[in-house]
ROBA-412445 format. One record per residue: residue number from 0; residue in one letter; x, y, z of N, C-alpha, C in turn. Coordinates in Angstrom, 1 decimal. Example, Ala and Ser with C-alpha at 12.3 -4.5 7.8 and 13.67 -1.06 7.14 Angstrom:
! ROBA-412445
    nr   rest     n.xx     n.yy     n.zz    ca.xx    ca.yy    ca.zz     c.xx     c.yy     c.zz
     0      A     13.2     -5.7      7.8     12.3     -4.5      7.8     13.2     -3.3      7.8
     1      S     12.8     -2.2      7.1     13.7     -1.1      7.1     12.9      0.0      7.9
This chain:
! ROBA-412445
    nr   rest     n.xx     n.yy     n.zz    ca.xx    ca.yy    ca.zz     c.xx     c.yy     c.zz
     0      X     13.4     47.7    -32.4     12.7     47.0    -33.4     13.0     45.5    -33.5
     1      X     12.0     44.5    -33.3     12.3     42.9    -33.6     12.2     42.4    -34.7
     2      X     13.3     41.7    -35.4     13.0     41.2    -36.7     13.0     40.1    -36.4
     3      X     11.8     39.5    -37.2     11.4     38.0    -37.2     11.7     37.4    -38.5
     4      X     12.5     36.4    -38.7     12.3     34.9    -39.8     11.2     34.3    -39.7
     5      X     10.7     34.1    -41.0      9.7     33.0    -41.7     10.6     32.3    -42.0
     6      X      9.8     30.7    -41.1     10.5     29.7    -41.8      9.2     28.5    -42.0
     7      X      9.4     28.2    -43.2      8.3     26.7    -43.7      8.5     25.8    -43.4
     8      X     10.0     25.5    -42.9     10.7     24.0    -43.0      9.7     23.6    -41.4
     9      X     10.0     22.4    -41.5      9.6     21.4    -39.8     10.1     22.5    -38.9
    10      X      9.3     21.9    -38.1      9.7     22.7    -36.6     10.6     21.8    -35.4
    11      X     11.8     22.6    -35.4     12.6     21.5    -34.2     12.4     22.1    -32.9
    12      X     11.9     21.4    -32.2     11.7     22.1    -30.7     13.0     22.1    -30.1
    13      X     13.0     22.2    -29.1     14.3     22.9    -28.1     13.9     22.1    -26.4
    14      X     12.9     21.4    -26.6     12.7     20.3    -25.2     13.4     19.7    -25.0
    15      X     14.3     19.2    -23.9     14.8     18.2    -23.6     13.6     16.9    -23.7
    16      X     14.5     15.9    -23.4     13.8     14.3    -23.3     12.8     14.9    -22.3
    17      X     13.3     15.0    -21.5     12.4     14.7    -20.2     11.1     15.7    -20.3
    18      X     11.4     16.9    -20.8     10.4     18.0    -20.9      9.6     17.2    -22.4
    19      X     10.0     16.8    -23.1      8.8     16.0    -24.6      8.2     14.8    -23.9
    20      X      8.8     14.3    -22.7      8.3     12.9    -22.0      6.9     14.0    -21.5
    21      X      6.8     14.8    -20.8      5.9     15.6    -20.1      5.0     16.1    -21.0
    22      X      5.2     16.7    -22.6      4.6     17.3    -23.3      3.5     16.2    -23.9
    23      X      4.5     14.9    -24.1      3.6     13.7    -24.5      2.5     13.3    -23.4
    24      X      3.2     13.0    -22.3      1.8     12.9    -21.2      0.7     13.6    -21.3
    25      X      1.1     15.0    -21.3     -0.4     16.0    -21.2     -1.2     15.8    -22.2
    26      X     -0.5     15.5    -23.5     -1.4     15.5    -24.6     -2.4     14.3    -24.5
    27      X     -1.3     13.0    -24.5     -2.2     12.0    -24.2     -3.1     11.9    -22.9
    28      X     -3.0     12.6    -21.7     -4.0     13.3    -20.5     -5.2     13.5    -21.2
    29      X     -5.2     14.2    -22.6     -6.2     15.2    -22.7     -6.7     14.6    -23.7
    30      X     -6.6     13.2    -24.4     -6.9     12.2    -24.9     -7.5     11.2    -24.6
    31      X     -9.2     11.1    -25.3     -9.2      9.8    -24.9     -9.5      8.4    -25.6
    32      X     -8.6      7.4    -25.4     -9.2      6.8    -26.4     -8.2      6.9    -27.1
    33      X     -8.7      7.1    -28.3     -7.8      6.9    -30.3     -7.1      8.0    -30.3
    34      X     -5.6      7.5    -30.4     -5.1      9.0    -31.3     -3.9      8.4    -31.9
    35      X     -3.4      9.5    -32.8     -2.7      9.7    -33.6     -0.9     10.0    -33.2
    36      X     -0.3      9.2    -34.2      1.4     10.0    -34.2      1.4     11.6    -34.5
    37      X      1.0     11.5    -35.9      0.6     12.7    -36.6      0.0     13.8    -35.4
    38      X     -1.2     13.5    -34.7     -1.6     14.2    -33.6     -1.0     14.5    -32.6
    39      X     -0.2     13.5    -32.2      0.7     14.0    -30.9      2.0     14.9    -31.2
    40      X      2.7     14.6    -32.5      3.4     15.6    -33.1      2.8     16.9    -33.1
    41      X      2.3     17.3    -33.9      1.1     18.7    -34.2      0.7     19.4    -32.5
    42      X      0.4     18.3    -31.6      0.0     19.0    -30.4      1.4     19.4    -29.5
    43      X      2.8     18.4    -30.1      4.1     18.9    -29.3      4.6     20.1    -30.5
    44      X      4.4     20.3    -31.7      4.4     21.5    -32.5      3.8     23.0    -31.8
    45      X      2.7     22.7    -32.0      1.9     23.9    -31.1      1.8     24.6    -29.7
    46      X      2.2     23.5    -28.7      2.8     23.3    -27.0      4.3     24.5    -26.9
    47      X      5.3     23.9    -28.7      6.6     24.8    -28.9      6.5     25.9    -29.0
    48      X      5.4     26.3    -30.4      5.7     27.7    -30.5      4.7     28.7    -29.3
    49      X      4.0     28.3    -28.6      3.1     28.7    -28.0      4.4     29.4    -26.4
    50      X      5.1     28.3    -26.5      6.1     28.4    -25.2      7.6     29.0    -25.7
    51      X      7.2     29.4    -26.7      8.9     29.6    -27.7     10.0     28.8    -27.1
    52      X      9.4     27.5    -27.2     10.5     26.5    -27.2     10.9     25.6    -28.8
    53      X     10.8     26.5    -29.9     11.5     26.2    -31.1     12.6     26.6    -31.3
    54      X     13.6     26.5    -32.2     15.1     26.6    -32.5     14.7     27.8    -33.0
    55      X     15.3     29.0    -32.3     15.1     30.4    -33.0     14.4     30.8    -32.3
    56      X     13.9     30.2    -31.5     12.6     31.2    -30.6     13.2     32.4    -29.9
    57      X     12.5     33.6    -29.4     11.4     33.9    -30.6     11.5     34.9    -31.7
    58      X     12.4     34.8    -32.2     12.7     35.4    -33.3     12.3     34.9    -34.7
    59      X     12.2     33.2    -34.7     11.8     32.6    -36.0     10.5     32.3    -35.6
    60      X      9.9     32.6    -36.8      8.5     32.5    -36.9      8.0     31.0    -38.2
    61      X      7.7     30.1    -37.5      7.9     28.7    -38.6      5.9     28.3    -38.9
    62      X      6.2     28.5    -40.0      4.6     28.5    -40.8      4.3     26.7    -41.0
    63      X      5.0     26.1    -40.5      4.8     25.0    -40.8      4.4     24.1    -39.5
    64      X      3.5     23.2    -39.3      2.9     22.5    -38.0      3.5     21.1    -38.2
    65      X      4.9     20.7    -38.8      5.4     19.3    -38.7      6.6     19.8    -38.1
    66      X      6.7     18.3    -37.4      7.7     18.5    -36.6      8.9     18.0    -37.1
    67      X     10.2     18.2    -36.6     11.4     17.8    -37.1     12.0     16.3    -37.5
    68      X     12.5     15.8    -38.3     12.1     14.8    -38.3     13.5     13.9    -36.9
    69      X     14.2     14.6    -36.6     14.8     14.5    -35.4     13.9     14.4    -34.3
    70      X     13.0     15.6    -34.1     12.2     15.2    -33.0     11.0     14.4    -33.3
    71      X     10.9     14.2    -34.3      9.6     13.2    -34.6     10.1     11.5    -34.1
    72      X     11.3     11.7    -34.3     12.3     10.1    -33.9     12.3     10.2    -32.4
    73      X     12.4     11.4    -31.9     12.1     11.5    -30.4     10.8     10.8    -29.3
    74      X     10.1     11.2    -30.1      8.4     11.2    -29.9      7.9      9.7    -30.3
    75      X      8.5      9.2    -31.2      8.9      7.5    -31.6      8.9      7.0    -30.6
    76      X     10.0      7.4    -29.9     11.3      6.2    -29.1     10.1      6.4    -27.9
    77      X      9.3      7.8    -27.8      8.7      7.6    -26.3      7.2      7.1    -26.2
    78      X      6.7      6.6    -27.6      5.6      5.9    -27.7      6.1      4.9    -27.7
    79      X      7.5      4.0    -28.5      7.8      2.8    -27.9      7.6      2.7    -26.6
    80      X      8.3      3.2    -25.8      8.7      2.5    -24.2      7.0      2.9    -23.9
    81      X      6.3      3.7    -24.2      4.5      3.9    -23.6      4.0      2.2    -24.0
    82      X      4.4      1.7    -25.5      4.1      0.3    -25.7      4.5     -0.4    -24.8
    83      X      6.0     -0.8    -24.8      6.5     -1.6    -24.0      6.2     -1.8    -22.6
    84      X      5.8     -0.3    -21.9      5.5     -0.5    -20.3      3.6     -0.7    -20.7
    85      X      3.2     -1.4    -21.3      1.4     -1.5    -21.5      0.5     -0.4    -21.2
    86      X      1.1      1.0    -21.4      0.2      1.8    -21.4     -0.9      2.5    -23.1
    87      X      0.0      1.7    -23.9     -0.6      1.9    -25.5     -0.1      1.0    -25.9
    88      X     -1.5      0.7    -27.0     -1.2     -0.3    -28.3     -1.1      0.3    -29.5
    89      X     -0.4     -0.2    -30.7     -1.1     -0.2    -32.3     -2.4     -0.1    -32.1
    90      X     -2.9      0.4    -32.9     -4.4      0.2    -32.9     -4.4     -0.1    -34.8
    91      X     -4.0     -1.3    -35.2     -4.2     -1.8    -36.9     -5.7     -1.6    -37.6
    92      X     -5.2     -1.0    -38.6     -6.8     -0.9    -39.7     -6.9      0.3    -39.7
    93      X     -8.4      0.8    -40.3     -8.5      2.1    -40.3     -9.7      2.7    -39.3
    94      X     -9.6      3.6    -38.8    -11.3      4.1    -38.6    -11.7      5.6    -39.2
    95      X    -12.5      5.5    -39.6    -12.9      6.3    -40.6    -14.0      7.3    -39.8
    96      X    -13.9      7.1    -38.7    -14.8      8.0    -38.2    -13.5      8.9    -37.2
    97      X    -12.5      8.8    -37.1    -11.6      9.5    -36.7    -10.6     11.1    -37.4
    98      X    -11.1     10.4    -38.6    -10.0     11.1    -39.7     -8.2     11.5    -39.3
    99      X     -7.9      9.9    -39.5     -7.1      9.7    -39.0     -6.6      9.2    -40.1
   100      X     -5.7      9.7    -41.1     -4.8      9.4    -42.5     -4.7      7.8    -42.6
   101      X     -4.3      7.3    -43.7     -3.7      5.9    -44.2     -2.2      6.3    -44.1
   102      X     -1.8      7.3    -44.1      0.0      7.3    -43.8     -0.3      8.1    -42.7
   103      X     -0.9      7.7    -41.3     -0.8      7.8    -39.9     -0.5      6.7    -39.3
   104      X     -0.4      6.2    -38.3     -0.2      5.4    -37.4     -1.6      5.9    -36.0
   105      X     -2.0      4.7    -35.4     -3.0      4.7    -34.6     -2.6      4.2    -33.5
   106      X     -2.8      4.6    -32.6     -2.7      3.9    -31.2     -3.8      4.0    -30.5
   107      X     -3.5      3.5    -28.9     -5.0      3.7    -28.1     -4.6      3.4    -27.0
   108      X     -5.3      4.1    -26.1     -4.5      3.9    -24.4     -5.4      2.7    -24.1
   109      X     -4.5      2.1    -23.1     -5.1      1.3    -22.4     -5.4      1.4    -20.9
């Protein structure tokens, strides 16, 4: 018999750097154009439990689609260096044809 935890809190994934460097590429791959912090979180959320690469996997079962805020600082640091090497910008203001929050952040490939 398997017993499984519910848990609400953030989801910490269990990727190394290099494996969230990979999870970020595909998402942004499969992006075109405009996207979101918020969205690339949510898409390396979903990538974890799908792969039971969460803390507890797979035994904990986490009802919540945000990510930790450890690995959200992760996912930060690797959109900087995507700025810094000119592969994305900010993208400032809002677009409202995206539905893309006022407490999101926007970027855009170049």
């Amino acid at each position: 018999m398997h017993m499984y935890t519910s848990d609400p809190n953030p989801v910490p994934v269990t990727y190394d750097d290099q494996e969230l460097l990979g999870i970020v590429d595909k998402c942004l791959s499969e992006t075109d154009g405009e996207f979101s912090y918020k969205g690339v979180c949510r898409y390396v959320v979903n990538e974890a439990k799908r792969n039971d690469k969460v803390e507890g996997a797979p035994h904990t079962k986490y009802s919540s689609s945000d990510i930790s805020i450890a690995d959200g600082i992760r996912i930060s640091k690797i959109l900087w260096e995507k700025i810094w090497n000119r592969e994305i910008f900010v993208a400032f203001g809002d677009n409202p044809y995206r539905g893309i929050g006022k407490d999101d952040t926007r970027f855009y490939k170049l």
